[in-house]
C-alpha positions as CSV (number, residue, x, y, z in Angstrom):
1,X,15.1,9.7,8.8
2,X,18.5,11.0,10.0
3,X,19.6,11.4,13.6
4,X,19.3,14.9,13.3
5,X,16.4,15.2,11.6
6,X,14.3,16.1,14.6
7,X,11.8,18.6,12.7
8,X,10.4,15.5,10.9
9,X,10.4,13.1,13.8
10,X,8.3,15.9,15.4
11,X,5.6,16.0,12.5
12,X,5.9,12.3,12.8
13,X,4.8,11.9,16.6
14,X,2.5,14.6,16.2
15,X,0.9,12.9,13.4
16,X,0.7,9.4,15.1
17,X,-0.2,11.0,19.1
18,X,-3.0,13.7,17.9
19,X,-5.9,11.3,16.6
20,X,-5.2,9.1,19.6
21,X,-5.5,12.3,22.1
22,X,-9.0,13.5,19.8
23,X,-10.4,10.0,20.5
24,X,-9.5,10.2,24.2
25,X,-10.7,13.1,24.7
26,X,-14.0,12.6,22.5
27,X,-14.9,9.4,24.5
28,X,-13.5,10.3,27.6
29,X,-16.7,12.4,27.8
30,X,-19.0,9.6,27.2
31,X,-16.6,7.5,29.4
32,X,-17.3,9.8,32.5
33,X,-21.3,10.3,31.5
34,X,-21.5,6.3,31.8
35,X,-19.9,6.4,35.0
36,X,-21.3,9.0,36.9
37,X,-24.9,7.7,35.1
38,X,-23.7,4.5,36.7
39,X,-23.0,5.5,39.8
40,X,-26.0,7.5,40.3
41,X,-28.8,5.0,39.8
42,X,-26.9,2.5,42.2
């Protein structure tokens, strides 16, 4: 990749951040259930 290449070091990052953000935001669901289930029954 070039230094000015910045349309494919977009698609890059884009590629490599989105299944990290769709697994944070998938478990940050069960993440917040456990702890407000947690904090609840204590």
């Amino acid at each position: 990749m070039g230094a000015g290449d910045y349309g494919a070091q977009a698609a890059a990052a884009l590629i490599m951040t989105a299944p990290l953000v769709i697994l944070v935001l998938f478990f940050q669901r069960r993440i917040v259930s456990g702890l407000t289930a947690g904090a609840t029954t204590g």
